[in-house]
Chimera marker file (.cmm) of the C-alpha trace (Angstrom):
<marker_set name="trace">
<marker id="1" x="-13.107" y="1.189" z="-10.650" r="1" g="1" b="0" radius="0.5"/>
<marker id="2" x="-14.105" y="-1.837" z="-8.689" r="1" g="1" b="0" radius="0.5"/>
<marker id="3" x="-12.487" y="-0.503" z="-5.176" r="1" g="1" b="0" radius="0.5"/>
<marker id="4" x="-14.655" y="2.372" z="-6.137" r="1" g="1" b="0" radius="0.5"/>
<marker id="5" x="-17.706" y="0.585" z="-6.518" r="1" g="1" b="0" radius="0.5"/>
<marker id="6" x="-16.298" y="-1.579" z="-3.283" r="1" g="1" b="0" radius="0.5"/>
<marker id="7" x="-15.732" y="1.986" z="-0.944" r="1" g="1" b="0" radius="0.5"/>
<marker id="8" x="-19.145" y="3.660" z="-2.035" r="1" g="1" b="0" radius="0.5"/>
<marker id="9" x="-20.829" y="0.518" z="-0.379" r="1" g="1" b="0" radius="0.5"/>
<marker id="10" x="-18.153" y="0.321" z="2.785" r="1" g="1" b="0" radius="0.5"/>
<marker id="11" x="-18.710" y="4.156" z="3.821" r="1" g="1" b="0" radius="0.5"/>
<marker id="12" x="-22.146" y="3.869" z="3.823" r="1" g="1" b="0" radius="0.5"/>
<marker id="13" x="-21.650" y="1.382" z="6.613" r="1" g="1" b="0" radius="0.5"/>
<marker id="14" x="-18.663" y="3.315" z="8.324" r="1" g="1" b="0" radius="0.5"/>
<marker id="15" x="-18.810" y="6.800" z="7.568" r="1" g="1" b="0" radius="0.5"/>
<marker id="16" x="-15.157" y="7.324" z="8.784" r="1" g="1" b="0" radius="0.5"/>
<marker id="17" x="-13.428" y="5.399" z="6.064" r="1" g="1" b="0" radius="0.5"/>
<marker id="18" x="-9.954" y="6.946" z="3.975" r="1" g="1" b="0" radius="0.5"/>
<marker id="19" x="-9.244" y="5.331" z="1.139" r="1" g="1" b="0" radius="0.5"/>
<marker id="20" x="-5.403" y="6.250" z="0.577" r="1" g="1" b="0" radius="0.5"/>
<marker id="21" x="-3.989" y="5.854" z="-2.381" r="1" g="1" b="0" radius="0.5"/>
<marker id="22" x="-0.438" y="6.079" z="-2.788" r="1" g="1" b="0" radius="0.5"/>
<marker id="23" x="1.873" y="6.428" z="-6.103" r="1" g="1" b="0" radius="0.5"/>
<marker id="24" x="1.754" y="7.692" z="-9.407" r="1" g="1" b="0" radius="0.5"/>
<marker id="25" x="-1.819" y="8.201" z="-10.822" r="1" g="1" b="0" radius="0.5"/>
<marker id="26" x="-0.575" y="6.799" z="-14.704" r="1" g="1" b="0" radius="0.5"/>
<marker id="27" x="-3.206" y="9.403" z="-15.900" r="1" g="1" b="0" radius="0.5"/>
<marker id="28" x="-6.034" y="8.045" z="-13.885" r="1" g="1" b="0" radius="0.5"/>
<marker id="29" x="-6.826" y="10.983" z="-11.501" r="1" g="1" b="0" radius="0.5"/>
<marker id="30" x="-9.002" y="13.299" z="-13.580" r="1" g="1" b="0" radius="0.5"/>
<marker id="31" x="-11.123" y="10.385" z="-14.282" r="1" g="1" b="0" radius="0.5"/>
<marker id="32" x="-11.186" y="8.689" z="-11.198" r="1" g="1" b="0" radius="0.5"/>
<marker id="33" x="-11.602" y="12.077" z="-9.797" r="1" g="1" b="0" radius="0.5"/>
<marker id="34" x="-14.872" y="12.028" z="-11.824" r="1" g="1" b="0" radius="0.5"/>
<marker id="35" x="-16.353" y="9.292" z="-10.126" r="1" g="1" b="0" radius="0.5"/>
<marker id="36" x="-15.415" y="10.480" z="-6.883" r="1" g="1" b="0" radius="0.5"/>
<marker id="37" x="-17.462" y="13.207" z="-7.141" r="1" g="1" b="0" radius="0.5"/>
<marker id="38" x="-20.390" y="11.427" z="-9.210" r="1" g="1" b="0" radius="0.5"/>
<marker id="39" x="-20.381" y="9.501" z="-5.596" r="1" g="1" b="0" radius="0.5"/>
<marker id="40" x="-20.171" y="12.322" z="-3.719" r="1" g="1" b="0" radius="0.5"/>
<marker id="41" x="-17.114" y="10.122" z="-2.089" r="1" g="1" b="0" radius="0.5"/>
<marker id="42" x="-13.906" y="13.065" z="-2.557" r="1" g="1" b="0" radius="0.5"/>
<marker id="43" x="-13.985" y="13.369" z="1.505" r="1" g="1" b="0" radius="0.5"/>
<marker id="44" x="-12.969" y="9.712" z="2.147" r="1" g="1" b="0" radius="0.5"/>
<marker id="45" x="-10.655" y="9.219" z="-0.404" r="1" g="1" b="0" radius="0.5"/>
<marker id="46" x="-6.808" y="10.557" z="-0.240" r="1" g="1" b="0" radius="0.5"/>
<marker id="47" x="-4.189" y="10.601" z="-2.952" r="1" g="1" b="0" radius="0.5"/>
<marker id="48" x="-0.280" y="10.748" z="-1.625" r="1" g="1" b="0" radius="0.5"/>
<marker id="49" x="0.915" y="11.166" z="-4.942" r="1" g="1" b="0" radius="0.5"/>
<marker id="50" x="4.444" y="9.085" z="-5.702" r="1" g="1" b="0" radius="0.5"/>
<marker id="51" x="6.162" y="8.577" z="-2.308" r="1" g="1" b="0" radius="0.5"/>
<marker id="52" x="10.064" y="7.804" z="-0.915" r="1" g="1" b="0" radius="0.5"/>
<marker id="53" x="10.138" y="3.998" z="-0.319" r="1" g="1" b="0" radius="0.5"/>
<marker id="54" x="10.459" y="4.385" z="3.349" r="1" g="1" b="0" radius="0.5"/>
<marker id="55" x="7.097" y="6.781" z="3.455" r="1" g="1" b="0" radius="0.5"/>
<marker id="56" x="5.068" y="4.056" z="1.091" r="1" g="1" b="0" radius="0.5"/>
<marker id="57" x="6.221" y="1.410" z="3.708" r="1" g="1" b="0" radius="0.5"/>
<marker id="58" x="5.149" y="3.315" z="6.408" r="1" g="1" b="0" radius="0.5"/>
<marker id="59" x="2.138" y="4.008" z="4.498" r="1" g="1" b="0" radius="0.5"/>
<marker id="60" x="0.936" y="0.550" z="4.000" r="1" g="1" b="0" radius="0.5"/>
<marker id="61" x="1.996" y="-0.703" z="7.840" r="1" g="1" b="0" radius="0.5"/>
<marker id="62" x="-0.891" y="2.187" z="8.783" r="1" g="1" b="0" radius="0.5"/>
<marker id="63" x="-3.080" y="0.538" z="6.837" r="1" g="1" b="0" radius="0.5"/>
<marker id="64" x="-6.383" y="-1.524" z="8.101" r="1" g="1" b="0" radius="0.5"/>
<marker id="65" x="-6.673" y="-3.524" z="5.124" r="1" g="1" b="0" radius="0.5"/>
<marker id="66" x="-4.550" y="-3.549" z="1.745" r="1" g="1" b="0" radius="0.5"/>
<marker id="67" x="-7.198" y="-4.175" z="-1.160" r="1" g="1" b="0" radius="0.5"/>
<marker id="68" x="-5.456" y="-5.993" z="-4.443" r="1" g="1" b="0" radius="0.5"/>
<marker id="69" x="-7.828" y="-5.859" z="-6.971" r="1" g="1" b="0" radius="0.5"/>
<marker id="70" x="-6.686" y="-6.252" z="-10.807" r="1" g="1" b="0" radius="0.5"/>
<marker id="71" x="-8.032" y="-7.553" z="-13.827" r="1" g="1" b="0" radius="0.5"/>
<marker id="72" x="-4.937" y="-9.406" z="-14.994" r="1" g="1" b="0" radius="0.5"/>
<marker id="73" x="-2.350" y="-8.418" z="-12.791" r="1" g="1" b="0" radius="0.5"/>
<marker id="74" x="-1.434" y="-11.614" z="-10.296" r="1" g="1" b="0" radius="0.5"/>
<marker id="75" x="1.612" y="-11.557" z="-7.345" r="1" g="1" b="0" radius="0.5"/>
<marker id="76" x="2.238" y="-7.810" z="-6.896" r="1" g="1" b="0" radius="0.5"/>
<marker id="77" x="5.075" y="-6.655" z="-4.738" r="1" g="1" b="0" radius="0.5"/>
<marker id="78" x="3.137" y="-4.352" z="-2.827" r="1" g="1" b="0" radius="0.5"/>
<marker id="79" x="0.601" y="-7.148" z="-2.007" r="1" g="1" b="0" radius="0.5"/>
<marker id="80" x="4.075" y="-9.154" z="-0.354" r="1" g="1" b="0" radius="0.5"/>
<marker id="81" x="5.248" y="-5.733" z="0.878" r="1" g="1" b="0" radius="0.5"/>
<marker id="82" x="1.513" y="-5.437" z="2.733" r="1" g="1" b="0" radius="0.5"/>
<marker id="83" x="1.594" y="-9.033" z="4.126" r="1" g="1" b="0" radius="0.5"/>
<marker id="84" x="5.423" y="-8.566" z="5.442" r="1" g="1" b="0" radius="0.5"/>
<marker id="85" x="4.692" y="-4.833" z="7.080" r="1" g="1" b="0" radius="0.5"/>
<marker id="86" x="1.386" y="-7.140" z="8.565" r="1" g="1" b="0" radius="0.5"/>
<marker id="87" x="-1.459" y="-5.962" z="6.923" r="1" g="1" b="0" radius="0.5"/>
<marker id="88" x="-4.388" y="-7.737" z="6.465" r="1" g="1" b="0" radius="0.5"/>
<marker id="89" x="-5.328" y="-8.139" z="2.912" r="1" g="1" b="0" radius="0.5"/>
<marker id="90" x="-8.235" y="-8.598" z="0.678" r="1" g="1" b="0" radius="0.5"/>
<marker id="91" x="-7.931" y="-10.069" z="-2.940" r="1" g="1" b="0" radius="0.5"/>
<marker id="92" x="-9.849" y="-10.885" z="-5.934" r="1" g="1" b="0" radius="0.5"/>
<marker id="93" x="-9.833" y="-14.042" z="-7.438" r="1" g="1" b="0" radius="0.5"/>
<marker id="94" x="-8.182" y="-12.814" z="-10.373" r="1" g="1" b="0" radius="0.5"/>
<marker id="95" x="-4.669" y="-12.693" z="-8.275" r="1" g="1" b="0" radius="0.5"/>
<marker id="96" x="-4.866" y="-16.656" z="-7.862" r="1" g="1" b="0" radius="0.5"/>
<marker id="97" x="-2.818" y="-16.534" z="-4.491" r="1" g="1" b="0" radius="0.5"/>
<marker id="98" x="-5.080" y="-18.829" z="-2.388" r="1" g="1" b="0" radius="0.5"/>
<marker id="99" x="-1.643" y="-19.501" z="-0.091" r="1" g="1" b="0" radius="0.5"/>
<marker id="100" x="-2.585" y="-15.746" z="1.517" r="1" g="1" b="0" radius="0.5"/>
<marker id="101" x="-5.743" y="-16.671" z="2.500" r="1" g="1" b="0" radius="0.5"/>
<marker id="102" x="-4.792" y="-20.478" z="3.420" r="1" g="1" b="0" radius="0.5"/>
<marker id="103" x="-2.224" y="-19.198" z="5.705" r="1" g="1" b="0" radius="0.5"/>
<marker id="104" x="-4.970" y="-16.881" z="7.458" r="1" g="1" b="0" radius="0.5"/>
<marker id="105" x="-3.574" y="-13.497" z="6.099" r="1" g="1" b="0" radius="0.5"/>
<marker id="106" x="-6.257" y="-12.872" z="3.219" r="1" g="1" b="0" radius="0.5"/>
<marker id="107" x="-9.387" y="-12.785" z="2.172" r="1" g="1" b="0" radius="0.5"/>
<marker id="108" x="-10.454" y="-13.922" z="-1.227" r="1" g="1" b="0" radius="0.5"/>
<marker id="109" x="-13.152" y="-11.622" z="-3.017" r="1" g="1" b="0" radius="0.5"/>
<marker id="110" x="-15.174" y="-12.629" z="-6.178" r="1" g="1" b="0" radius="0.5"/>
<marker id="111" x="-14.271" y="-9.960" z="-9.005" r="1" g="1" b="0" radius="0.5"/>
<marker id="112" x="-17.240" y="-7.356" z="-7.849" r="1" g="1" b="0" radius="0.5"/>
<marker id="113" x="-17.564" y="-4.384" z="-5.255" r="1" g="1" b="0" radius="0.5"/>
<marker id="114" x="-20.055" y="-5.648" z="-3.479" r="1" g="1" b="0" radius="0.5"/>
<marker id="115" x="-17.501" y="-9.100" z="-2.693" r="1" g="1" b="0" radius="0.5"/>
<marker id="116" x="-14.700" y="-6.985" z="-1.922" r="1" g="1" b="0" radius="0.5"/>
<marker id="117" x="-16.642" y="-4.221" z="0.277" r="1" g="1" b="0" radius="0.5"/>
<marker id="118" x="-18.170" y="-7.389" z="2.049" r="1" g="1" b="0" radius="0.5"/>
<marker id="119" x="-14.356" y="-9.012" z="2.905" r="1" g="1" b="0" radius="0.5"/>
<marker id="120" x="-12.565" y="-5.501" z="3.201" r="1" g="1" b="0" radius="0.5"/>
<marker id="121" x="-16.063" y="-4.517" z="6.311" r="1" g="1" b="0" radius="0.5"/>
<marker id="122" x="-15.282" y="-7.829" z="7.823" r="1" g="1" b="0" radius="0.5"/>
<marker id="123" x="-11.877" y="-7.059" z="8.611" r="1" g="1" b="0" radius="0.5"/>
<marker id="124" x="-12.280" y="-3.432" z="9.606" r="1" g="1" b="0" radius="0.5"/>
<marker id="125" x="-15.528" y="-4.396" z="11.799" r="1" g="1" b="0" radius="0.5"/>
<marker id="126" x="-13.626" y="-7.213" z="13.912" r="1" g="1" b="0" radius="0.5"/>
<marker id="127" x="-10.459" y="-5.717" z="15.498" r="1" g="1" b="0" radius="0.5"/>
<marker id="128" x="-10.016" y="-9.651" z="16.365" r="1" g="1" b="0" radius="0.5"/>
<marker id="129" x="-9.930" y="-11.128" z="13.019" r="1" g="1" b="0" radius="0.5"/>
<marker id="130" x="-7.958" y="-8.114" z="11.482" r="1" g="1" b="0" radius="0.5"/>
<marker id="131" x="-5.116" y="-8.477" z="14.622" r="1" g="1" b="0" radius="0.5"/>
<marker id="132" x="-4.940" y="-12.532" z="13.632" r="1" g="1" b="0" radius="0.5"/>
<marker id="133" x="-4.293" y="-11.967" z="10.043" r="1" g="1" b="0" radius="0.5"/>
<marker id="134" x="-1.859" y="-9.241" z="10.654" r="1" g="1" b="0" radius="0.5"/>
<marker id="135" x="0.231" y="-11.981" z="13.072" r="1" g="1" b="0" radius="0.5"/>
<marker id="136" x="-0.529" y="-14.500" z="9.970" r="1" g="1" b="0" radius="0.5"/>
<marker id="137" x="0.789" y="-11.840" z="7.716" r="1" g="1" b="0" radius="0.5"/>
<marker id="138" x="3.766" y="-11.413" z="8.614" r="1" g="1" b="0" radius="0.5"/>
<marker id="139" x="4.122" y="-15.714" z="9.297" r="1" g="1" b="0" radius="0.5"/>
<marker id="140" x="3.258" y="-15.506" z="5.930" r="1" g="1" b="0" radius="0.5"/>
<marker id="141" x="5.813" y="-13.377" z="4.392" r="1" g="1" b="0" radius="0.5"/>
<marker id="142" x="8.566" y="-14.817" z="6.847" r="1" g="1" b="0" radius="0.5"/>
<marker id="143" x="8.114" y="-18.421" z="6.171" r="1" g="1" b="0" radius="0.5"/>
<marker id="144" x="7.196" y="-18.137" z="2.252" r="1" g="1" b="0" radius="0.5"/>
<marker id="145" x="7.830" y="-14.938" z="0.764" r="1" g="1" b="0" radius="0.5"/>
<marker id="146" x="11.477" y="-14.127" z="2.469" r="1" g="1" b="0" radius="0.5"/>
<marker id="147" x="14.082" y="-14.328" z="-0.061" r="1" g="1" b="0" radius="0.5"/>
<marker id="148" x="16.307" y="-17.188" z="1.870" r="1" g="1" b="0" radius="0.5"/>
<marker id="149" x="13.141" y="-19.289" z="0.798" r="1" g="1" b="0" radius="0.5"/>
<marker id="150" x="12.630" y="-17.980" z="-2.335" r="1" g="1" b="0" radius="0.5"/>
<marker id="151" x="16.573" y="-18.832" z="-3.103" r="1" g="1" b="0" radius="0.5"/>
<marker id="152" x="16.452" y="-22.252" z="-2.025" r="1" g="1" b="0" radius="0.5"/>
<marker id="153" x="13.001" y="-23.303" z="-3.496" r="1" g="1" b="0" radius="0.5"/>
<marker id="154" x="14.972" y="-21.791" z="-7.018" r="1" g="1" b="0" radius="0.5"/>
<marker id="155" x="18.283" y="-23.592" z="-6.141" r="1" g="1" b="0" radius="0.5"/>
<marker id="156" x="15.876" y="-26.860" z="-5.729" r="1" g="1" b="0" radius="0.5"/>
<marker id="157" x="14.241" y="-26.170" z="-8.937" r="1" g="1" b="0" radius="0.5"/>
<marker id="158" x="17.583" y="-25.891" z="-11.042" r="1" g="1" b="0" radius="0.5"/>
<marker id="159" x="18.932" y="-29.206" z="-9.298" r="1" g="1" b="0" radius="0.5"/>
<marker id="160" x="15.344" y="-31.123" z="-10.406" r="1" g="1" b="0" radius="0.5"/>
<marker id="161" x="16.027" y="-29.516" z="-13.872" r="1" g="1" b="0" radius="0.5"/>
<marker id="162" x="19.550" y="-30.532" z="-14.020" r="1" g="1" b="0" radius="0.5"/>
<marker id="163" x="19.092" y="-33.709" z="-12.704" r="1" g="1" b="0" radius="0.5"/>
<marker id="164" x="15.916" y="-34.402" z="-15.227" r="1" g="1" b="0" radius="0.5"/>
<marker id="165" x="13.425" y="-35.018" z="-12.145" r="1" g="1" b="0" radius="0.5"/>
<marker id="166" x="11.684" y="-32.114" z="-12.278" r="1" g="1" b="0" radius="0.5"/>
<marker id="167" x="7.822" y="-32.968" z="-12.534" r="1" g="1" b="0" radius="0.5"/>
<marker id="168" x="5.595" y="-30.891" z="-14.414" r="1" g="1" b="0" radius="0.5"/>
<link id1="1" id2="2" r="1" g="1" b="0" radius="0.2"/>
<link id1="2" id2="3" r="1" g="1" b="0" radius="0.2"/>
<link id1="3" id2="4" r="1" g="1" b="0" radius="0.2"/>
<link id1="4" id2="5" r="1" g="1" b="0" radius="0.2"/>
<link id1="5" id2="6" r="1" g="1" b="0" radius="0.2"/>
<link id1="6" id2="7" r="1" g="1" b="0" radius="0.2"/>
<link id1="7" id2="8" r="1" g="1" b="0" radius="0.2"/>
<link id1="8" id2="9" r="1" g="1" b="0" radius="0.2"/>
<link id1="9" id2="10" r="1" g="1" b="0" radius="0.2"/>
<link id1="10" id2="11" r="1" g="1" b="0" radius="0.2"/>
<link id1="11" id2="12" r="1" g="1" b="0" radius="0.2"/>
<link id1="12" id2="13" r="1" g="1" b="0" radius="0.2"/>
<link id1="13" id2="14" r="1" g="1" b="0" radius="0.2"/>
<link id1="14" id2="15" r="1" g="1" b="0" radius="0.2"/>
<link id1="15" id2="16" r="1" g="1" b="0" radius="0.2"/>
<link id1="16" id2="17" r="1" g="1" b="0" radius="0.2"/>
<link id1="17" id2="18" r="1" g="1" b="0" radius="0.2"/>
<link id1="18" id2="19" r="1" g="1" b="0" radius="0.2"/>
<link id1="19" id2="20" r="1" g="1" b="0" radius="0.2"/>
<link id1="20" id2="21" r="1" g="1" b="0" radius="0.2"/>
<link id1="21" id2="22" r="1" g="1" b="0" radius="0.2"/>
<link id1="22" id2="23" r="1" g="1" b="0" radius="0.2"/>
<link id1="23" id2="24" r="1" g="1" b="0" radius="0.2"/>
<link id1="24" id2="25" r="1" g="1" b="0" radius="0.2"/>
<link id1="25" id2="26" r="1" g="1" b="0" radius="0.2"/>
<link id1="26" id2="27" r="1" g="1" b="0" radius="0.2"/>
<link id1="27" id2="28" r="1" g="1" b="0" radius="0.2"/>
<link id1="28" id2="29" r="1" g="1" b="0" radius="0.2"/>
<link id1="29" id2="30" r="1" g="1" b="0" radius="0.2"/>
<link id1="30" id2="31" r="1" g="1" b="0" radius="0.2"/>
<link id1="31" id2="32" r="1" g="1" b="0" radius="0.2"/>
<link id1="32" id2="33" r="1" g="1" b="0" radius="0.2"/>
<link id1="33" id2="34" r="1" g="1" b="0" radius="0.2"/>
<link id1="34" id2="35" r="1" g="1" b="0" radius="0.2"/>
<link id1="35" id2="36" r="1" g="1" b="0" radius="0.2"/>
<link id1="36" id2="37" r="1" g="1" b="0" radius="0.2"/>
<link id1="37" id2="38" r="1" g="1" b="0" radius="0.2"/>
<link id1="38" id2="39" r="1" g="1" b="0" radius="0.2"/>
<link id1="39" id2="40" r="1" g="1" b="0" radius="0.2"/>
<link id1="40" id2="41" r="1" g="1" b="0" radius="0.2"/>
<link id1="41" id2="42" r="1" g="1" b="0" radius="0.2"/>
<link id1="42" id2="43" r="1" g="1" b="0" radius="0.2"/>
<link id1="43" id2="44" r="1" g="1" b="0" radius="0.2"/>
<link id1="44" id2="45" r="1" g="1" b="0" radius="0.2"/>
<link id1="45" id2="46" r="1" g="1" b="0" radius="0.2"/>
<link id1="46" id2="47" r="1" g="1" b="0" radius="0.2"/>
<link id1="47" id2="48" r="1" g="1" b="0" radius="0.2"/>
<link id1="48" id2="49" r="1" g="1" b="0" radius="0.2"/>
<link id1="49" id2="50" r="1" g="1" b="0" radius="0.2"/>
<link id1="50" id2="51" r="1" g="1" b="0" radius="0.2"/>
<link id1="51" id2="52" r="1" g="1" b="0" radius="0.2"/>
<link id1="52" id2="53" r="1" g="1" b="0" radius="0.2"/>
<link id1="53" id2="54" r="1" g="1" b="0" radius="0.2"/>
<link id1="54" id2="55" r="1" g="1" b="0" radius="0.2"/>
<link id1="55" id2="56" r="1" g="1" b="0" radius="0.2"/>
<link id1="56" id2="57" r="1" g="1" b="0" radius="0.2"/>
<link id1="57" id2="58" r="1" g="1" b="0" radius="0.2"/>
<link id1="58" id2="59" r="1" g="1" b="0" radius="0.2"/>
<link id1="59" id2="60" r="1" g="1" b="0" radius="0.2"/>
<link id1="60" id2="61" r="1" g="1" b="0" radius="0.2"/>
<link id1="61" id2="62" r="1" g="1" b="0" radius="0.2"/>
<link id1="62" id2="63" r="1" g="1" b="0" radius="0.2"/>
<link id1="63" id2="64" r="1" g="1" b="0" radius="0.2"/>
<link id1="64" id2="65" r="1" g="1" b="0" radius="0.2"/>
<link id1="65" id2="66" r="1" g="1" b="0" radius="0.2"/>
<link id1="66" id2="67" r="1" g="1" b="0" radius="0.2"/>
<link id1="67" id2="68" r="1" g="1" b="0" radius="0.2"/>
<link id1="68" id2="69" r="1" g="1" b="0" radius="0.2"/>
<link id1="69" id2="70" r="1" g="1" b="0" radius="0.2"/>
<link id1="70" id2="71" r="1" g="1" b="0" radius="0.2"/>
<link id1="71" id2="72" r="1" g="1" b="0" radius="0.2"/>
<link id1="72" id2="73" r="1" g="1" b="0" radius="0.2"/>
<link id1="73" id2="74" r="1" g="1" b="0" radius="0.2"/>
<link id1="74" id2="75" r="1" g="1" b="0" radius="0.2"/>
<link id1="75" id2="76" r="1" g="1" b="0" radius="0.2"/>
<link id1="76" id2="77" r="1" g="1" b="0" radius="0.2"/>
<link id1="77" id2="78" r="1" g="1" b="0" radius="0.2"/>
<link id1="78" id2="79" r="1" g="1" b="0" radius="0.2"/>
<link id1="79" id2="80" r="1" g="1" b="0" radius="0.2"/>
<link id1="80" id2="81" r="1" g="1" b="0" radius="0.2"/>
<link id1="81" id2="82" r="1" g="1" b="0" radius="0.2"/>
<link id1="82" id2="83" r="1" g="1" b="0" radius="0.2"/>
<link id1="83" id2="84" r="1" g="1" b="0" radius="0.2"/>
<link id1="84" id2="85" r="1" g="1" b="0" radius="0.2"/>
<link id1="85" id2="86" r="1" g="1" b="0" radius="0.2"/>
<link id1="86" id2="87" r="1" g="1" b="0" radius="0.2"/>
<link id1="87" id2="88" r="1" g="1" b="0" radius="0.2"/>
<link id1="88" id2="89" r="1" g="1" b="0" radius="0.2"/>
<link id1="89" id2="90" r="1" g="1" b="0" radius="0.2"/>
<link id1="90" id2="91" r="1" g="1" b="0" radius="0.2"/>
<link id1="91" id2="92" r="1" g="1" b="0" radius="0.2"/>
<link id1="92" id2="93" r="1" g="1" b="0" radius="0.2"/>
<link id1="93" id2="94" r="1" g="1" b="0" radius="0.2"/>
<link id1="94" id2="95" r="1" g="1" b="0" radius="0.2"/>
<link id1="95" id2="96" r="1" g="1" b="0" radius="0.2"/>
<link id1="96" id2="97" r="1" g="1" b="0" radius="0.2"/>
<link id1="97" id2="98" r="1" g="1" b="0" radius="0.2"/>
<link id1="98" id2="99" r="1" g="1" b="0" radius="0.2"/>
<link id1="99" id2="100" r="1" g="1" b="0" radius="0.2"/>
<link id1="100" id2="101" r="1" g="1" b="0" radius="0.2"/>
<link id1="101" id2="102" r="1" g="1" b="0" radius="0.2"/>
<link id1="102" id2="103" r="1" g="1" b="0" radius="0.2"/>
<link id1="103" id2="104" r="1" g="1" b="0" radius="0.2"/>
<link id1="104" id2="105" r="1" g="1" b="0" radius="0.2"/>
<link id1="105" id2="106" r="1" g="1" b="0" radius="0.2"/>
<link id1="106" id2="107" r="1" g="1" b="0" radius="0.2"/>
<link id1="107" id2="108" r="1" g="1" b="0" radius="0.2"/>
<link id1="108" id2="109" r="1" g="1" b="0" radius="0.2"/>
<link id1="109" id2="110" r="1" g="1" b="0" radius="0.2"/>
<link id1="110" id2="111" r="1" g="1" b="0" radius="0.2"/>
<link id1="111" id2="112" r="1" g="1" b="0" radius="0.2"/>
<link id1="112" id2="113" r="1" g="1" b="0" radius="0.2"/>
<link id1="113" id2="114" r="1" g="1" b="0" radius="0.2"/>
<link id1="114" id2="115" r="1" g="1" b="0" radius="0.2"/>
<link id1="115" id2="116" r="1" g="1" b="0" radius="0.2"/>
<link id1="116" id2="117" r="1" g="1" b="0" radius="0.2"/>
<link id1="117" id2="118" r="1" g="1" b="0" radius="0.2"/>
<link id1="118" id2="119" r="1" g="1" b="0" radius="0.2"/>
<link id1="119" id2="120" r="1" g="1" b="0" radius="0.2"/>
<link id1="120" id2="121" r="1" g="1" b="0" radius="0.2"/>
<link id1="121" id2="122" r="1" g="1" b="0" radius="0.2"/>
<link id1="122" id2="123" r="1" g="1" b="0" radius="0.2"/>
<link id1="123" id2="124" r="1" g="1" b="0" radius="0.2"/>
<link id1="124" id2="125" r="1" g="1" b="0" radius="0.2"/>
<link id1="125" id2="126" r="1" g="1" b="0" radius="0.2"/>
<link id1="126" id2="127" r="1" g="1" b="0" radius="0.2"/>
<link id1="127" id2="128" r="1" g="1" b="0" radius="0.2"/>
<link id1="128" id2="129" r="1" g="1" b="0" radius="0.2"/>
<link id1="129" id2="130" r="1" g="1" b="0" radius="0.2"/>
<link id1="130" id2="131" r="1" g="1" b="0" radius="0.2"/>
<link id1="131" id2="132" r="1" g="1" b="0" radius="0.2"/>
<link id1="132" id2="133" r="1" g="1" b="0" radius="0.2"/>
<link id1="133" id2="134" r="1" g="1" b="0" radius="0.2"/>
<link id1="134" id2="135" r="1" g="1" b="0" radius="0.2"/>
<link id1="135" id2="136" r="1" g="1" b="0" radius="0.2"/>
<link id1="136" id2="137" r="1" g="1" b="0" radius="0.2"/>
<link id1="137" id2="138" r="1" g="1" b="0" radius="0.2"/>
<link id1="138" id2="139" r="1" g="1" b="0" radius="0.2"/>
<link id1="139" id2="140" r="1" g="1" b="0" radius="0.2"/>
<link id1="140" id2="141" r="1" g="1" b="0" radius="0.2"/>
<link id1="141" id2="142" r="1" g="1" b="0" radius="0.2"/>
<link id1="142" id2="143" r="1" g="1" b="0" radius="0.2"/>
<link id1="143" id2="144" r="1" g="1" b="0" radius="0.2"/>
<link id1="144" id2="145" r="1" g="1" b="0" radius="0.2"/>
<link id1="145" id2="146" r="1" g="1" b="0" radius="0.2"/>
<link id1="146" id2="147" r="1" g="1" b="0" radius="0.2"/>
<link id1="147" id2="148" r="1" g="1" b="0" radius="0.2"/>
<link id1="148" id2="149" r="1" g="1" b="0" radius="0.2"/>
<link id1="149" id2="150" r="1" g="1" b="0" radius="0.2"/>
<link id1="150" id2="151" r="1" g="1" b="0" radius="0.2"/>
<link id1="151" id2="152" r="1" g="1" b="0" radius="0.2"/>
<link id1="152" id2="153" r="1" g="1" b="0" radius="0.2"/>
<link id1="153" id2="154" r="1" g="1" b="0" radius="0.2"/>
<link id1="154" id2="155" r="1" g="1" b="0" radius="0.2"/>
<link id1="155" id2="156" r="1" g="1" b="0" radius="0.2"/>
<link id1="156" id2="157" r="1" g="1" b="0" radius="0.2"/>
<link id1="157" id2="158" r="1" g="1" b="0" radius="0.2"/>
<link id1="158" id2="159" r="1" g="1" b="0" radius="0.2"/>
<link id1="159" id2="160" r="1" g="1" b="0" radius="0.2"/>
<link id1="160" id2="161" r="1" g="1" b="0" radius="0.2"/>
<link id1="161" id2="162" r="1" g="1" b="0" radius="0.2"/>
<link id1="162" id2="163" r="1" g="1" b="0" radius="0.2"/>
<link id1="163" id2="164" r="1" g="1" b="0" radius="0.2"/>
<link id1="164" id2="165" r="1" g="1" b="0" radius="0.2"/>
<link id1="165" id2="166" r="1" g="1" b="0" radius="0.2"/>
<link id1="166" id2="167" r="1" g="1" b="0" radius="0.2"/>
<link id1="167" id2="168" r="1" g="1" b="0" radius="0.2"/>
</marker_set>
């Protein structure tokens, strides 16, 4: 609903964009389906349906921007599958992961369409800015998301615990 509200306000400033969704619909298409027409916005909007791993990959590293934008939901793994394929993502507040955006591959959107349309047109209107944060991207996922870092930040964590110096 809210990367609706965000994509009715980006294609009236660029007329060419698809919004692709890709995946199971969980029951959402007739509605969302709705609203597409409501908003006369059914031509810019394209739904894969669910994919083979490889093709949602492949999906995602075509992407201009990668839009995350849930109510409660917070680290997603297609948001860390985005920034490792190099895609330059936008996020709500609601995902609290600041470290994207600190490290240069996100943008941080307050929870309305208007915030998100602004950060997702910013991106796709400076082939500059959107080539830096798909270089920070992948930096990103490399240096903090790869699971030899993951590993030994949890191996850390268990010796802290076991050795009672673990700091809340």
């Amino acid at each position: 609903e809210l990367q609706l509200r965000a994509l009715n306000m980006i294609v009236k400033e660029m007329s060419n964009v698809i919004w692709v969704l890709v995946g199971p619909d969980e029951g959402e298409w007739d509605r969302l389906s709705q609203s597409l027409g409501e908003l006369r916005l059914r031509d810019h909007v394209f739904w894969t349906g669910p994919l083979p791993r490889q093709k949602c990959i492949d999906a995602l590293a075509d992407a201009d921007v990668f839009l995350l934008t849930p109510r409660h939901e917070a680290h997603s793994m297609a948001m860390n599958e985005a920034l490792a394929v190099g895609v330059p993502i936008v996020l709500t507040k609601s995902v609290q992961f600041d470290e994207a955006a600190a490290w240069g591959a996100a943008k941080i959107a307050a929870g309305d369409g208007e915030s998100v349309a602004r950060a997702a047109l910013e991106i796709l209107r400076n082939p500059k800015l959107a080539l830096g944060m798909r270089s920070a991207a992948r930096r990103f996922a490399n240096g903090r998301l790869a699971w030899s870092k993951i590993g030994a930040v949890m191996a850390e964590r268990y010796r802290q615990i076991l050795d009672g110096t673990l700091s809340r």
